[in-house]
C-alpha angles and dihedrals in degrees: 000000000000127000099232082051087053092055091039086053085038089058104043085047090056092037083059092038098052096028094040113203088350101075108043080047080063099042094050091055101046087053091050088046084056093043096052080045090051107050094042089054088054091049098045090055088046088053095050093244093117109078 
């Protein structure tokens, strides 16, 4: 683990501990957002389309 990995994970830990449920509802929903991003990034390459 790196330790720009342990303050990422600090950081998240004291983002759900002071914002509650809030928070980790946000964070959920940025990481979905990445992973459709993501995947349609993939696919588009796949396709051709990306360059």
């Amino acid at each position: 683990m790196t330790t720009q990995l342990v303050g990422d994970l600090l950081i998240l830990a004291l983002a759900a501990r002071v914002f509650g449920a809030d928070a980790i509802a946000l964070l959920r929903r940025l990481a979905a957002a990445g992973v459709r991003a993501g995947v349609s990034e993939m696919t588009r390459h796949q396709r051709g389309d990306g360059r």
